[in-house]
N, C-alpha and C positions, 0 to 999 in steps of 0.2 A: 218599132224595132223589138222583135220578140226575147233577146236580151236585155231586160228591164235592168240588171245589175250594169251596163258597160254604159262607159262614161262618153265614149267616142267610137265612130264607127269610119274606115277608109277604105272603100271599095275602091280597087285599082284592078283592070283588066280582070274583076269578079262581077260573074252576073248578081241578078238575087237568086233566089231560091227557086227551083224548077229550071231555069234556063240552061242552058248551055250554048249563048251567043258571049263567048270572051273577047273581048278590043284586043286588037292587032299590035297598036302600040299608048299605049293609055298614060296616061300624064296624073298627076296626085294633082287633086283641088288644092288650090291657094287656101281656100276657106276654112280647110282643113288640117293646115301646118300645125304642126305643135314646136311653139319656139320658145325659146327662153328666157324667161322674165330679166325686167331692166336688172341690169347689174350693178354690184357694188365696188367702190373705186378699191382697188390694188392695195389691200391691209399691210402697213407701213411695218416693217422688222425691225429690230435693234441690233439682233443677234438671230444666229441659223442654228437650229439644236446641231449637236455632235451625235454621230453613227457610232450605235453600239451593236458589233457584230454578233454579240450573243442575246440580244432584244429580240423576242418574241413580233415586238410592234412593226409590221412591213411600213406604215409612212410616217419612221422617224422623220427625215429632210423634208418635208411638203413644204412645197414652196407654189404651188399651186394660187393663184390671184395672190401674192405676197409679193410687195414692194420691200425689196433691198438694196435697191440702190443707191443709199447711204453708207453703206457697209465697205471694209475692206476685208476681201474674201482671200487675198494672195496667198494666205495661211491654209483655207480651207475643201485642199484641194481634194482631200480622199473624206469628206464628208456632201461634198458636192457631185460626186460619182456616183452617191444612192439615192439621189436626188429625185424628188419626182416635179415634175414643171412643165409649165403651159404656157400660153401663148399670152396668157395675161398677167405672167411671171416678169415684174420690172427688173431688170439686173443693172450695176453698175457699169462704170466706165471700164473700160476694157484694160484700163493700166491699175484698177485696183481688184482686177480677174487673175483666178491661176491662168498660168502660162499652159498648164496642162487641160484645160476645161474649154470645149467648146461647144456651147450649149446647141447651136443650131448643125452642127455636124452632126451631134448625139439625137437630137430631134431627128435632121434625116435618116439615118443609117436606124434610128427605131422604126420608121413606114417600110422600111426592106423587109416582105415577111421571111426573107433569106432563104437558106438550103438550094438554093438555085432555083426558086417559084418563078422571079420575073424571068427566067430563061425560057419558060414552059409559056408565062406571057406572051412573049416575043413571036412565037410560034403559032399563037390565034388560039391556044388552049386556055381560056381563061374562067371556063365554067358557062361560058356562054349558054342564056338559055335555060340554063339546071335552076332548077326552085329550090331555095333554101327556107325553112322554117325555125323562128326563133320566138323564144317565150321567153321572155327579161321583162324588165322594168321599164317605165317610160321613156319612149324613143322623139330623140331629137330627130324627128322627120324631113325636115328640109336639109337635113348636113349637104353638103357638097361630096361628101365620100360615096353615099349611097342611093341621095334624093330622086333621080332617074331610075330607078330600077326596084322602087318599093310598090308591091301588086298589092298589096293587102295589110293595112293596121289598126287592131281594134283592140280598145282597153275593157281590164275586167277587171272592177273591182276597184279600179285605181281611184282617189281621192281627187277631186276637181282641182283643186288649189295647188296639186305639187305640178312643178316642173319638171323639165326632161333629167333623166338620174345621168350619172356617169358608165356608171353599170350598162346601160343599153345602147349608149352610142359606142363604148369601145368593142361590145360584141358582135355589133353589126358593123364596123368598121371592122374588124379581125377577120372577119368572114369573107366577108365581100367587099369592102370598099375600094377605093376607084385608085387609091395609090397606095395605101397600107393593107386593102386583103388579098387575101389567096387567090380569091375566086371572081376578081373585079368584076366577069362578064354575069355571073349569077343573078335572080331575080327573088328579092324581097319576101315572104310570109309573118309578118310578125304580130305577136298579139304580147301586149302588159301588162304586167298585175303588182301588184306591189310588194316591194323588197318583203323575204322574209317569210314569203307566202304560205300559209299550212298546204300537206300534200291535196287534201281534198280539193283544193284550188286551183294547183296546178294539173289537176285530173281532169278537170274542167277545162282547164287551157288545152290542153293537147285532144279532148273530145273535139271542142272547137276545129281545133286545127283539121282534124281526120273531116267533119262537116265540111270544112271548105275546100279541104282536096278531091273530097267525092264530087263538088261539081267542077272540076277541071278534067279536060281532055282527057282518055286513057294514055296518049301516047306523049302525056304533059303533064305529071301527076309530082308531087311535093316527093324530093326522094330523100331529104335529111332533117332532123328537125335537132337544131343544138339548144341544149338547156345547161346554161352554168349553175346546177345545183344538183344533189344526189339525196340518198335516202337509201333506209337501211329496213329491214323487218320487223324491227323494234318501232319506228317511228309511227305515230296515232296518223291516219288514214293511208298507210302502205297498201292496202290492199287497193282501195280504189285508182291510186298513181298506175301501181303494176297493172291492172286491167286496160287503164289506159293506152300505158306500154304495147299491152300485146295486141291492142286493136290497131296499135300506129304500126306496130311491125309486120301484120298481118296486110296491112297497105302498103306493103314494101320500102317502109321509112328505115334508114339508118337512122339509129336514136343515140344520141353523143349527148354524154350527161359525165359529172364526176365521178360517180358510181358506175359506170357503163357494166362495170360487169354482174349486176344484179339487172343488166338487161339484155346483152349477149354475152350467152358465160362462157368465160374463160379468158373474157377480152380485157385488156389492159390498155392503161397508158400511164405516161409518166413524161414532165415537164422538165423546161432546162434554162438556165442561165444562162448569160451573155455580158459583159463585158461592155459597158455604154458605147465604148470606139473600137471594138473588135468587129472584123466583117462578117456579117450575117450569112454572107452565102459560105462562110470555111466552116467547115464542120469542127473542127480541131477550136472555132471559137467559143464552144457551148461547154458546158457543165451541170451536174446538179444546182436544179433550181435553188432559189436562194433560201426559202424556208424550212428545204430539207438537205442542205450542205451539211448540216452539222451530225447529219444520222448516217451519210453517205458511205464513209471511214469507217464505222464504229459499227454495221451489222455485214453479216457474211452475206455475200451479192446472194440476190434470188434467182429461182429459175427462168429462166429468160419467158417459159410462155408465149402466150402471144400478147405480149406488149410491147409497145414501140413508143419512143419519145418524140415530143415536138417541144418550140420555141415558147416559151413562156415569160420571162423575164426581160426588161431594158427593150418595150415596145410600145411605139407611139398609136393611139388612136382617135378616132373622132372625139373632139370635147363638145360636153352639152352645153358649156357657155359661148357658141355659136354658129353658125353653120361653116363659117369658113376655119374654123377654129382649132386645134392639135393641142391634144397633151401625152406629155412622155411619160409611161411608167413604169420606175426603176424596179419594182417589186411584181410581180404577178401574183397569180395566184393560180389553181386548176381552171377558174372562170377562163381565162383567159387561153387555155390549152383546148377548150373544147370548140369555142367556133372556128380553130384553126383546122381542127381535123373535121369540122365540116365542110370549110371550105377544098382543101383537099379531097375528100371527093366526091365534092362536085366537080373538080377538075374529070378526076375520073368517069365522073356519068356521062361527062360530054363526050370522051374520047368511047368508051364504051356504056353506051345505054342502056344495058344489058346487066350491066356490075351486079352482083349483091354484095350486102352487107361484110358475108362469110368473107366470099373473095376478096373485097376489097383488105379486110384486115387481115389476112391470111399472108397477101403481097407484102402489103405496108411491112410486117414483118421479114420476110424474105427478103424484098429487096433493100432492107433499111442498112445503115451504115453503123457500123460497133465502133469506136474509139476507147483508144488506153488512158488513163488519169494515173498519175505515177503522186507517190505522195514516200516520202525517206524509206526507199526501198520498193513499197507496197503498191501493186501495180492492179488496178479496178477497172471490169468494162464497162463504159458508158453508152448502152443504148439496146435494142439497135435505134439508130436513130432516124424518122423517118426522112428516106430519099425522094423526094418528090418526082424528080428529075426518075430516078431507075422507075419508080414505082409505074409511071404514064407509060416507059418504053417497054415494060414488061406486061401491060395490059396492050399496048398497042401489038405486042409480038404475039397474043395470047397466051400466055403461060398464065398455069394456073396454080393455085397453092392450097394446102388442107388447113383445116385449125388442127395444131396439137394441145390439145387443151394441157393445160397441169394441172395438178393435185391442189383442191383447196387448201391445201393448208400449207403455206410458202416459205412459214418458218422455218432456218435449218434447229433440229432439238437433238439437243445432246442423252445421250445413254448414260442414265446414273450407273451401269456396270463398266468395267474398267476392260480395257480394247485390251485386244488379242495380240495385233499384231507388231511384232517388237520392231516392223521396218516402220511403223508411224509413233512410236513412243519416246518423248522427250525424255532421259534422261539426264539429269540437271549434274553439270560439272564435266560430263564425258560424253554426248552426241545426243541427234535429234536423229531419229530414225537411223537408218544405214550412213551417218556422218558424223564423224568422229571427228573429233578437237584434232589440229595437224595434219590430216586428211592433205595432202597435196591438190593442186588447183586443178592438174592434169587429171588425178583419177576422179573429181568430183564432176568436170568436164565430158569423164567417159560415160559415168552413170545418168546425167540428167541432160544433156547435152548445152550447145550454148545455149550461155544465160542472157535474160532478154534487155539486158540494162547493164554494165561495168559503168562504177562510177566511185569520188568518193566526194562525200558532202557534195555539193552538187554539180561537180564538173563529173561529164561523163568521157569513157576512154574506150581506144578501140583496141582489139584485144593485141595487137602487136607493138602498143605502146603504153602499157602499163606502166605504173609510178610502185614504189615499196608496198606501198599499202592503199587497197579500193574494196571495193564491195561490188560480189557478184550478184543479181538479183535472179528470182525466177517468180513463178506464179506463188507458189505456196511458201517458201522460204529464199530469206537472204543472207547471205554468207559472207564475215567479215575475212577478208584475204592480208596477210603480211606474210612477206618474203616466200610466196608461192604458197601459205599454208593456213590451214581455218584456225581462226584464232577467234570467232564469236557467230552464231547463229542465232537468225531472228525468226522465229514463226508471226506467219501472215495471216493463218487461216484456219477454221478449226480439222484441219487434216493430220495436223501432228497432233497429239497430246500426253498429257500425264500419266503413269501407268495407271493410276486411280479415275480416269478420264476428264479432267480438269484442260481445258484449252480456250481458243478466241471464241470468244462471244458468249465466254461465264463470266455471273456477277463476281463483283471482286470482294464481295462477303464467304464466297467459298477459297476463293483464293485466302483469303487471313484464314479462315477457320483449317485450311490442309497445310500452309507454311509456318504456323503461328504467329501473335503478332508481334513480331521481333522485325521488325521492318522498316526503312525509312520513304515516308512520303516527302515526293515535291508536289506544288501546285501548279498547274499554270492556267492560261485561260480556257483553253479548251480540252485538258486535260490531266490528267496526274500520274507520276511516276511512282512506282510501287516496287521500292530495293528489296531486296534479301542479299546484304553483303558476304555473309558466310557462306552463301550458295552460289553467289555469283551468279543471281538472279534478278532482273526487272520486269516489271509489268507495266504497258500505259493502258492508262485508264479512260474509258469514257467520260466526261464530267456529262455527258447527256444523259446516262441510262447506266451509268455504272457499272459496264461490263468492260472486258478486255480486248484490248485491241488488238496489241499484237506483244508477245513473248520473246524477252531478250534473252538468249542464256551464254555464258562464257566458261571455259574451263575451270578446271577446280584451281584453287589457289592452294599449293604444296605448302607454304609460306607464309605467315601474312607476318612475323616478325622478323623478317631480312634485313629489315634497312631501318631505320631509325625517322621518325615522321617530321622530323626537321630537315631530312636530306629528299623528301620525295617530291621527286618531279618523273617517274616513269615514265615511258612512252611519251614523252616530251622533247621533241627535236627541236633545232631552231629551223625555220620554214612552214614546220608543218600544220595541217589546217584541222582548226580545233574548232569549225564552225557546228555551232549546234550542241558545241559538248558538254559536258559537265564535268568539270577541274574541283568543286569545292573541296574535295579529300583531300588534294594536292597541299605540301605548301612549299612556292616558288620565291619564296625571301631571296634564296640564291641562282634565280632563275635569271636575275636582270638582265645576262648578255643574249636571250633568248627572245625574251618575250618582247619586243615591239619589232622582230621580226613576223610572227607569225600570223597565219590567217587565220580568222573571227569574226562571227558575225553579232548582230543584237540578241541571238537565242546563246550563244555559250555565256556560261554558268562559271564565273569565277570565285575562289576565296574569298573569302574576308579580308579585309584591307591589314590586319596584321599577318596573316600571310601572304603576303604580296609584297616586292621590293618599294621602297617610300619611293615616292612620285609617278609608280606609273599606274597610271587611269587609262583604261578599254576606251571608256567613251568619249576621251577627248582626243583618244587615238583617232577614233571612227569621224571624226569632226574634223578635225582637223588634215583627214586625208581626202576629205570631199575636195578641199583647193585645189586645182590642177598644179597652182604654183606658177613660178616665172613670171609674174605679172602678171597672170590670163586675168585673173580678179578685179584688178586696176583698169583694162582696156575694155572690160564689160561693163565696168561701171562710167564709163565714155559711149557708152551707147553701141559697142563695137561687141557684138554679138554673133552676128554670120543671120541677121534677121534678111530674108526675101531671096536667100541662097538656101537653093534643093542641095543635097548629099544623100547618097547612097550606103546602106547597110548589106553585104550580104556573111550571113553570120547562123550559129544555130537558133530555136525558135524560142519565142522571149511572151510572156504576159504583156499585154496594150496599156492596162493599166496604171503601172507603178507611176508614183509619181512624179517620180523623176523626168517622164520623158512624154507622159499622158499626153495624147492632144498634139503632141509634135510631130506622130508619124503622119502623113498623111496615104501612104500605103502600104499597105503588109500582104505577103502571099507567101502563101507555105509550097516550097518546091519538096515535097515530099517527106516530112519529117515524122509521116504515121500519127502514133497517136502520141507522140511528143508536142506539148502544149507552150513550154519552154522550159528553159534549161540555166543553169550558172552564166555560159557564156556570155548567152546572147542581151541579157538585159545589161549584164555589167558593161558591154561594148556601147549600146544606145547611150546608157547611161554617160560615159566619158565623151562621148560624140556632143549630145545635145543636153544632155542634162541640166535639168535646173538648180543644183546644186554642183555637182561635180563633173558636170560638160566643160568643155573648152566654148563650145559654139551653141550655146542656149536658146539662141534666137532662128535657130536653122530650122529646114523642114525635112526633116526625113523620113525616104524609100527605104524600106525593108522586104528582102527575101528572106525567108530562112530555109537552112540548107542541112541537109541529114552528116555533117563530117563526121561522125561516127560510120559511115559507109568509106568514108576514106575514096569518095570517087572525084575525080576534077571535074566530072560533066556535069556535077548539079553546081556545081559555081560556074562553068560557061555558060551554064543556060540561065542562070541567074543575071551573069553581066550580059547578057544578048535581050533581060528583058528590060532591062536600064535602058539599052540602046533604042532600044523600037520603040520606049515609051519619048525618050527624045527628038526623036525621029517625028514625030506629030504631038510637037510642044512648044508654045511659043518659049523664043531664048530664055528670057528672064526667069521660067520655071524651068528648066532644063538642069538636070542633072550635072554639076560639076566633079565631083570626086566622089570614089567609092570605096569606102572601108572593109579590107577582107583582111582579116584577121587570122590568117592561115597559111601555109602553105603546099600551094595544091599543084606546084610541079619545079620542078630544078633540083640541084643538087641540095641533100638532105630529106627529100620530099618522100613521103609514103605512099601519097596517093594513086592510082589511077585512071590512066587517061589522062594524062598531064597533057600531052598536045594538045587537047581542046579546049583544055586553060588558056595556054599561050596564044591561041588563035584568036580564043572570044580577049585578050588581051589587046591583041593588034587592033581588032575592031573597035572595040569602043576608044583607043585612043586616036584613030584616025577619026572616030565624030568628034573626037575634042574631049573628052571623059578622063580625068586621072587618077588610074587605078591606084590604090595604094595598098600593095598586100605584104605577107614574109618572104619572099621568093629574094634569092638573092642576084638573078638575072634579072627581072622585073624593079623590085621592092628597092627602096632607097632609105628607109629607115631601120635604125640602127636603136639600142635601148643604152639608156645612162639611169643613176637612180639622184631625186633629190637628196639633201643631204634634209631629215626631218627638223634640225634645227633650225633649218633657214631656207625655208621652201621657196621663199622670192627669189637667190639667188642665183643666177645661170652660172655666177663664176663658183659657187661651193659644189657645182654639179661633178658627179664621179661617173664615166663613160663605162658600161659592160654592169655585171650584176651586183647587186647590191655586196658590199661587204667582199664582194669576189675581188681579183686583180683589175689592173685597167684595161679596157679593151680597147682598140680600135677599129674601127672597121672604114678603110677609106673611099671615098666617094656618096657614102653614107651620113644621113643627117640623125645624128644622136638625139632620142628624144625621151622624155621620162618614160619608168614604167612602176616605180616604188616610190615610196611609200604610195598607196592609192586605197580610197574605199571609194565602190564601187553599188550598183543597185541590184537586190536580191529579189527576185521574183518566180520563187522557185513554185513546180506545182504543189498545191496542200499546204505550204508554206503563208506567211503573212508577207504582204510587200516590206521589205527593209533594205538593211546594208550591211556589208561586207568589206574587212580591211584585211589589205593584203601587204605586210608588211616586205616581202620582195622578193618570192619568187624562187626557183632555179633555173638552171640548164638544164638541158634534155639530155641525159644519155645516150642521144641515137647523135650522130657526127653529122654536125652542118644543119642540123635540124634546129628551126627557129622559135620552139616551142620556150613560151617566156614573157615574147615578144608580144603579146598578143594587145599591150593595154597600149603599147606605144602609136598602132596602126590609128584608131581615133585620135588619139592625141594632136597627132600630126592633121589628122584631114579635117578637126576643128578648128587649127589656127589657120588653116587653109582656108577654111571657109569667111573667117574672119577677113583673111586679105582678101576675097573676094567681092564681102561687103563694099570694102570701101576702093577696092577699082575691079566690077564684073567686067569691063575692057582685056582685062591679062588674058595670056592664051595659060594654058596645064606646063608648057614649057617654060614661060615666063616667070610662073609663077616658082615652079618648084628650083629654078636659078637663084632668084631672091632668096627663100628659103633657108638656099646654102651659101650664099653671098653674104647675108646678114647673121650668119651664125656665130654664137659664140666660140674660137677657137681654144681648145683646151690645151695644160702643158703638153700632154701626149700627141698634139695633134689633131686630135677628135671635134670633132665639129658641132658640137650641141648647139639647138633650136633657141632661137633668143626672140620671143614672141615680139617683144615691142620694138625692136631693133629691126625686124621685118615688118611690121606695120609701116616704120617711117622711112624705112628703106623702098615700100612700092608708093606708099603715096607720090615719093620726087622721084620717083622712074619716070620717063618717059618711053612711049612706044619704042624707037630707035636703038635703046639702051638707056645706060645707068645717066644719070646728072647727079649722082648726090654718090657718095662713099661714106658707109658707118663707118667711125672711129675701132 
């Protein structure tokens, strides 16, 4: 072998040298396998490290050959979500597992290379044919993902004694493999060297490579070659890589490296994150990859270019410890982005053989998919992201597309001269451009048109049902709104700034040296808040890179000695939602009749405990509103859970992740929600549904749709309860959908929506399969809202019917069910997974509108599901009879939910009727 350096040589459907007789269908020698030394038994844990979101380190969790099957993990449910694990991962018994954690669903849904690939599968597009080339490290050759389809493997350099690396089996499973790559049909080139490799070496490998494409067919030739490593001009033998380069490009090789665009200039890409149980084919389930989330927020987006993102993060691939073997990894890296975009196309070369390079990327751009990421306020696009699906249909159509190359230099940089123009200059105390402090909502409305978000703290509104106080968003600014008028603006972007030119994305060393430093800092983890109270000024800070993020400013203050700082509690109503805020200034000694009404999450910011009335504590608020109450506590801890009973969610769009509910959905589909990711609603609803803390029905398994109700349309909730029905329709009974939680009202009297008829229709139907709706409608809906009393949560008879602290209400034929006190799960975007306590809510100003009601709807289809448990025999009519048979009668008449009182009221039901009467 005239390669005296290579350690092994694998000719597969390769002549030698001169020939050009290639085998038809060629088989890899047994003799030849390279397989994996004996192993070592599963290293025994005591303990799992803990996930630090701001660790540099991607495999904090490796659990990777670790035995922990000792261990009780029930606690460790959001450090097992970054988990990375294999098939030779021991885990414990499933009763000392989170309820949220399923390691072999997260395994599968990691082999989906998603964006809708296997749909282009299904289709007979699978790269069939197309020759892939990869230079990694030692390849587990016989894996099961790729072993039929490897032409060619030969090592350079490599050390005799090492085994097959990790590195080479997941790149050549991301590629190509047979259930986890892109391009399952594609055909093998691989050559190894070892990790680390100097470029001179790898200059060699891809000469290699260009010698063995020259003896394959012309009309059969190597048209991608993926290398997970990059290189810069600085780096000791660039020149000889780059020559390399242009000889493979000159052979018509697309050349996908991390650097790609020090090889076709102008070209980019960028990776993305996922979610372990979010579905791979929903675009809306991706994010900035995980290494670079924390830069995501904190630099002003760049020019789009031609760059397009793929899947990078929470993906399973061939493990080198065996051939039939999988491991999942929660972290990626760009390795792991680049043999995906070779395997895409190679989809491409098969559908057009004709492709180049240019074109190819030129599409990928074009047709790729952009999403919104919303973060308090601040609205980022994410991508475009590549469309696999458009990208084949737009080559199949031939349409074509140019590179617009950008400008090297992608930084936005700020002009040390001071801007001109007065419609983009912050002036601090009295407007931000052309928007003045008081400014009415209507004329801000005429100038900028609608805004792309109304919300406040994280419930979003639609514009005809506004509350006192929200925030309108746009692209470059957000606008704090009370009683129709601006009373705070946020700059998002560096488009507004300082008459001195001072804006987003300066260090905040120029910010002190132009404000002086007369300032109050706060900390937090990811970053810092930066006062000027005399100006009614803040700044958050990067804690990455120490620049600004985004710019708070508020009108002047006429006054700051008005009131006496013993009496201040301003802007402090009772109800109102102080999630996220910061109160320290405040001191609410005499705030007591106030405060354990209102909404708060774990990020607001209270006084100090002497300014605060004695006895009341936030966080034993937030704890103590996780109980649903009424017993539910008592009948879970009887094993009476709503375990092996489906329920249905249709709600707005929620994070997969939180803990609360991880692992319980077993389907999620976004019926249209854009690039809303999730919202306030929708998590706080799963969360009282099934929740492992503050659910009624912990044990259940739920379907979720999420649905845009900011469109205020009834047809995306028919079409949501129509995909309930068809999914039960070809379901054996026992998984079949029982009751569906719609937390809205989407037609009758009080209702905003429309299209309300095709509510009431997809109503009729799913209750003729058997399906019971349980929504706010008050022709439909049968629940009705009462609030606990918080000092006696167990109690059904301390229960008060109608709103909290309000008069009693009644509402007859209706089953009264809690909706206060409650905390609920926060999973807002940009936000951290937490909670949220709502101490009770209001009425709606619109008549007959059930806006309020909203926590009561789960409430209800948890205990539901509970009596389902223990008799799935009941029909939806039977059930909801008990319900209100077993209810607790209040003096008013009102009829509140009496959970254990309906447990023992269906157990002695019999089919015919009643045999037993609660007392």
């Amino acid at each position: 072998m005239s390669r005296g350096t290579a350690a092994l040589l694998i000719l597969v459907g390769m002549p030698l040298a001169g020939s050009h007789d290639v085998q038809a269908n060629p088989q890899v020698p047994a003799k030849h396998s390279i397989t994996p030394a004996g192993k070592e038994a599963p290293r025994e844990w005591t303990t799992i490290p803990k996930y630090d979101p701001n660790s540099d380190n991607p495999f904090q969790v490796d659990l990777r050959g670790r035995d922990v099957s000792k261990l009780d993990l029930r606690a460790a449910l959001e450090d097992l979500l970054y988990a990375h694990f294999d098939d030779g991962t021991v885990w414990p018994a499933p009763e000392r597992m989170p309820a949220g954690f399923d390691w072999r669903k997260i395994m599968e849904l990691g082999k989906n290379p998603g964006l809708g690939v296997r749909r282009l599968h299904e289709e007979g597009i699978t790269g069939r044919g197309v020759k892939i080339a990869i230079i990694d490290q030692r390849l587990l050759v016989d894996h099961q993902e790729y072993a039929d389809r490897v032409r060619f493997y030969e090592e350079i350099d490599v050390p005799s004694h090492s085994g097959p690396q990790m590195h080479g089996a997941a790149v050549a499973s991301i590629a190509l493999g047979k259930t986890v790559g892109v391009a399952p049909g594609a055909e093998l080139y691989y050559i190894a060297r070892p990790g680390g490799s100097p470029l001179p070496r790898q200059a060699r490998c891809i000469h290699r490579i260009i010698e063995v494409n020259a003896q394959l067919p012309p009309d059969n030739k190597i048209r991608v070659l993926s290398m997970s490593t990059g290189w810069g001009p600085s780096r000791e033998g660039y020149e000889d890589i780059a020559k390399a380069v242009q000889k493979a490009l000159a052979a018509g090789m697309l050349i996908v490296c991390t650097t790609v665009g020090q090889v076709h200039e102008g070209c980019d890409f960028d990776a993305l994150d996922r979610s372990p149980l979010a579905d791979p084919d929903v675009f809306e389930s991706y994010a900035p990859g995980l290494f670079r989330a924390r830069d995501f927020w904190s630099r002003p987006s760049p020019p789009l270019g031609m760059c397009f993102s793929v899947p990078m993060d929470s993906r399973t691939a061939a493990s080198p410890g065996g051939i039939r073997e999988y491991v999942f990894y929660r972290n990626g890296g760009y390795s792991w982005a680049v043999p995906y975009i070779a395997g895409v196309y190679a989809l491409a070369a098969q559908v057009d053989p004709a492709i180049t390079p240019e074109k190819f990327w030129a599409l990928a751009v074009q047709t790729g998919r952009t999403i919104e990421l919303k973060r308090r306020g601040m609205t980022r696009p994410l991508g475009p992201i590549v469309d696999p699906v458009r990208l084949i249909r737009a080559i199949q159509a031939g349409e074509t597309a140019t590179l617009n190359r950008p400008p090297s230099e992608r930084r936005t940089v700020r002009s040390p001269l001071p801007i001109n123009s007065e419609t983009q200059t912050i002036v601090p105390g009295v407007r931000v451009g052309d928007y003045p402090f008081g400014m009415s909502k209507d004329e801000l409305v005429k100038k900028l048109g609608e805004p792309r978000w109304v919300h406040w703290g994280p419930e979003t509104y639609a514009r005809d049902n506004l509350p006192k106080r929200y925030t309108m968003s746009y692209e470059d600014l957000a606008f704090g709104i009370d009683d129709d008028a601006i009373i705070g603006i946020t700059v998002l972007s560096p488009a507004y700034r300082f008459a001195g030119g001072l804006g987003v994305g300066d260090p905040v060393e120029e910010i002190k040296q132009v404000f002086s430093n007369d300032f109050q800092l706060s900390k937090f983890a990811t970053k810092d808040i930066l006062t000027y109270e005399d100006q009614n000024l803040s700044f958050e800070i990067s804690k990455n890179d120490g620049t600004v993020l985004e710019i708070n400013v508020g009108p002047a203050q006429l006054d700051k000695t008005d009131s006496p700082r013993a009496d201040r509690r301003e802007g402090l109503e009772a109800y109102a939602d102080v999630g996220g805020k910061d109160l320290r200034a405040l001191d609410l000694r005499s705030a007591g009749d106030i405060l354990d009404t209102l909404e708060f999450n774990q990020d607001t910011q209270w006084p100090p405990a002497e300014r605060l009335p004695t006895g009341f504590d936030p966080q034993a608020l937030l704890q103590e509103g996780m109980n649903p109450g009424l017993g539910v506590r008592a009948l879970q801890a009887q094993g009476i859970t709503g375990a092996g009973v489906h329920v249905g969610l249709i709600d707005q769009p929620l994070l997969l992740d939180h803990p609360e509910y991880a692992g319980k959905i077993v389907s999620y589909h976004d019926a249209g929600c854009g690039p809303h990711k999730s919202s306030g609603h929708g998590p706080a609803m799963a969360s009282q549904l099934v929740g492992t803390r503050c659910g009624t029905a912990p044990g259940a398994s739920l379907h979720v749709v999420a649905v845009p109700s900011w469109e205020a349309d009834a047809g995306y909730y028919a079409r949501a309860l129509d995909g309930f029905v068809t999914y039960n329709e070809g379901t054996p009974k026992e998984q079949r959908i029982r009751v569906v939680s719609v937390s809205s009202q989407p037609s009758g009297e009080g209702s905003v929506y429309k299209n309300q008829s095709l509510w009431d229709e997809a109503v009729q139907r799913a209750q003729d399969q058997g399906i019971l709706v349980l929504d706010c409608t008050w022709h439909h809906g049968f629940v009705s809202l009462c609030w606990l009393d918080p000092q006696n949560r167990e109690s059904v008879e301390a229960c008060t019917p109608g709103f909290r602290n309000g008069p009693v209400e009644v509402d007859q034929g209706h089953i009264h069910v809690p909706s206060a006190p409650r905390t609920v799960a926060q999973a807002e975007e940009g936000w951290r997974l937490g909670y949220a306590y709502d101490g009770g809510g209001r009425r709606s100003r619109q008549p007959r509108s059930k806006a309020g009601y909203s926590d009561t709807i789960p409430y209800a289809a948890g205990i539901l599901a509970l009596g389902w448990q223990i008799r799935p025999d009941l029909t939806p009519a039977q059930m909801k009879e008990s319900l209100l048979a077993s209810a607790h009668v209040h003096p008013s008449g009102a009829k509140i939910i009496h959970p254990a009182a309906f447990m023992e009221w269906i157990r002695k039901r019999s089919d015919s009727g009643y045999v037993y009467r609660f007392p």
